[in-house]
C-alpha positions as CSV (number, residue, x, y, z in Angstrom):
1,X,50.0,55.4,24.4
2,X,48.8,58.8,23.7
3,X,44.7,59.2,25.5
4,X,43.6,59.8,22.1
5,X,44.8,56.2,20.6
6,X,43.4,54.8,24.0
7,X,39.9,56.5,23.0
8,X,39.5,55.3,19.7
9,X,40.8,51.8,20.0
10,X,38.4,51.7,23.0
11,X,35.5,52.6,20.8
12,X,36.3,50.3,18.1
13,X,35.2,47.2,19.9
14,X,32.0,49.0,20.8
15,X,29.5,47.5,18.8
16,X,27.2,50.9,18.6
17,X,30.3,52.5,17.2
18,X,31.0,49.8,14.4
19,X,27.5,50.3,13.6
20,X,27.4,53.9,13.3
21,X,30.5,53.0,11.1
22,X,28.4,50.9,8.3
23,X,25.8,52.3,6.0
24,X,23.0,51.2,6.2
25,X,22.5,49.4,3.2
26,X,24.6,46.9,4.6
27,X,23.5,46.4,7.8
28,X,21.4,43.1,7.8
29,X,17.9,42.5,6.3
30,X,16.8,40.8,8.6
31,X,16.1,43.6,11.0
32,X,17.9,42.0,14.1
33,X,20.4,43.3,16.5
34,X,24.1,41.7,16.1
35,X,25.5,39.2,18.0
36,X,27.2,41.1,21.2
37,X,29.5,38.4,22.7
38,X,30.8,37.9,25.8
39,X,34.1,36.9,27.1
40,X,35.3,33.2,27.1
41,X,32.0,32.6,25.4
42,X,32.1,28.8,23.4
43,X,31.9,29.4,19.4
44,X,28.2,28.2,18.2
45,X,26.8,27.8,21.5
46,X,22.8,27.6,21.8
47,X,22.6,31.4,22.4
48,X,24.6,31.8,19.1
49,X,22.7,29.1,17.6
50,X,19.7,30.6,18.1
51,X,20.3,33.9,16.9
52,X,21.2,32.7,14.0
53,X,18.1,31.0,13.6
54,X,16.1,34.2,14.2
55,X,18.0,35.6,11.5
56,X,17.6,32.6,9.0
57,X,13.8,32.7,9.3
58,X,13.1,36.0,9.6
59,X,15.1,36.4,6.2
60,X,13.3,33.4,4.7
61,X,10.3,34.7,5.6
62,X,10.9,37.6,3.7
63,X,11.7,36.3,0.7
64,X,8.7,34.3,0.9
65,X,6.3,37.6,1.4
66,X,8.4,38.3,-1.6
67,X,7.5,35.0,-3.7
68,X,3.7,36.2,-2.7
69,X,3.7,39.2,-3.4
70,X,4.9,38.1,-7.1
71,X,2.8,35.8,-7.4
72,X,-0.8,38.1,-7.1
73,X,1.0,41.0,-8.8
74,X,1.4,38.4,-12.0
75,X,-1.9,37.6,-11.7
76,X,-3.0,40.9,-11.5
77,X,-1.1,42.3,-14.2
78,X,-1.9,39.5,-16.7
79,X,-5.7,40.0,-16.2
80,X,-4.8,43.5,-18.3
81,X,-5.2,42.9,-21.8
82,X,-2.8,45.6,-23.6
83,X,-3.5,46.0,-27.2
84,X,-0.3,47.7,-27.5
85,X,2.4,45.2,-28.7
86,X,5.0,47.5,-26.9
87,X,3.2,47.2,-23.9
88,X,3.1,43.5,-23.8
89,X,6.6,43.3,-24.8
90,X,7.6,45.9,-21.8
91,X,5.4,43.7,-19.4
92,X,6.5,40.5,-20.6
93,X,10.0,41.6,-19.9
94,X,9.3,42.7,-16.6
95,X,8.1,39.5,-15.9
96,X,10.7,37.4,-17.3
97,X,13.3,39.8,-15.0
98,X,10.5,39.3,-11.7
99,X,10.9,35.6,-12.4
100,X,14.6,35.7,-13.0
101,X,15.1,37.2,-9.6
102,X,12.3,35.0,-8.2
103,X,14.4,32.2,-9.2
104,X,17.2,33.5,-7.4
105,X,15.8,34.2,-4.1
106,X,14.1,30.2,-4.6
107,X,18.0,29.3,-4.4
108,X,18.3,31.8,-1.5
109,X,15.6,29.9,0.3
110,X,17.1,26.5,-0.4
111,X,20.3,27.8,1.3
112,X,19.2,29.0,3.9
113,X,17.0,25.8,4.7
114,X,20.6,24.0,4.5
115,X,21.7,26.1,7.0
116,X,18.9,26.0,9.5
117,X,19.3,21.8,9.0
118,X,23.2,22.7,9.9
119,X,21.7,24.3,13.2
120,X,19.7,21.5,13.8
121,X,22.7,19.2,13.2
122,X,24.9,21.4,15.2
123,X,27.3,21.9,12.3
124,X,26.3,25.2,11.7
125,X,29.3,28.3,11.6
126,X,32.3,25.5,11.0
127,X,33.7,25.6,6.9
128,X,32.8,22.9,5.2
129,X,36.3,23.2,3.5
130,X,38.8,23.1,6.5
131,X,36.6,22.8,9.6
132,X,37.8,26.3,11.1
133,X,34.9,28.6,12.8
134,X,33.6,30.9,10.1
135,X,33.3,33.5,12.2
136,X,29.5,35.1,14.4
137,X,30.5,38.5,11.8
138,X,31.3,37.1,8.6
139,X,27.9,34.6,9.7
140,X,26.0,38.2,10.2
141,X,26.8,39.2,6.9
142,X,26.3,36.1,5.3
143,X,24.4,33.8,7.3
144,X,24.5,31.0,5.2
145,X,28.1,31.2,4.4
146,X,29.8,27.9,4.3
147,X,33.2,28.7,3.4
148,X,35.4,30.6,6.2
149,X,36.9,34.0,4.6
150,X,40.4,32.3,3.6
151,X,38.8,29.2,2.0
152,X,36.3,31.7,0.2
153,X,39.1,33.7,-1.2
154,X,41.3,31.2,-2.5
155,X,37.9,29.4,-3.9
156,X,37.6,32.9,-6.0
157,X,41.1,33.0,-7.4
158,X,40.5,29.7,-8.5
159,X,37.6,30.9,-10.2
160,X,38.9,34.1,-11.3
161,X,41.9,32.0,-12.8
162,X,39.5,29.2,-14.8
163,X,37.5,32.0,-16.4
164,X,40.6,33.2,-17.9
């Protein structure tokens, strides 16, 4: 093997260089380092466990700054008396869309509740489909993913195939 292969398939499993590799965007939202295992480590020990943890309540948390933050600026807004039935209109709408997304991130929140009682329960990281581990990166991008990548995939061709 050529020293240049050896270099870069060395820096591949650095995890500085796989983050250098993902915009940032996509890096997670909840503002904590990823997971940097070690060898022979045991899938969802407490180390794991807790990491995960971090991450679920730090990201609820946010969401529920969010659901605040909605909240006064509603109130806020609504004080405002607009004579201008455009105006209403344009706020209304921006409220029904604020609430609409609300809504979502209230299902958000009730997810990731499940999967802090899955920590709790010790069932957290396994696919509630097939049992297999789900995976600390696929759990980094989606931390309260139930499903393990192959089970996920078939579940969308199924999907993909009853919308037809």
């Amino acid at each position: 093997m050529s020293e240049k292969v050896k270099k870069k398939k060395s820096n591949t499993s650095s995890p500085n260089t796989l983050e250098a590799h993902i915009p940032h965007h996509t890096m997670m939202p909840y503002k904590l380092e990823p997971y940097v295992l070690t060898n022979n480590e045991v899938y969802m020990n407490e180390r794991q466990l807790s990491h995960f943890r971090r991450i679920l309540e730090a990201w609820k948390k946010e969401l529920m700054k969010e659901v605040d933050n909605t909240i006064i600026e509603m109130k806020e807004a609504s004080v405002t008396v607009l004579a201008d039935p455009n105006d209403r209109a344009t706020q209304e709408e921006a409220f029904n869309l604020e609430l609409r997304t609300r809504d979502r991130e209230r299902k958000l929140i009730r997810k990731i509740e499940e999967a802090l009682q899955q920590i709790d329960d010790k069932e957290y990281g396994y696919c509630e489909s097939c049992g297999v581990e789900i995976g600390i990166r696929r759990l980094e991008a989606r931390p309260t993913a139930v499903l393990c990548i192959d089970c996920k995939t078939l579940d969308e061709i199924r999907e993909k195939r009853t919308a037809q």
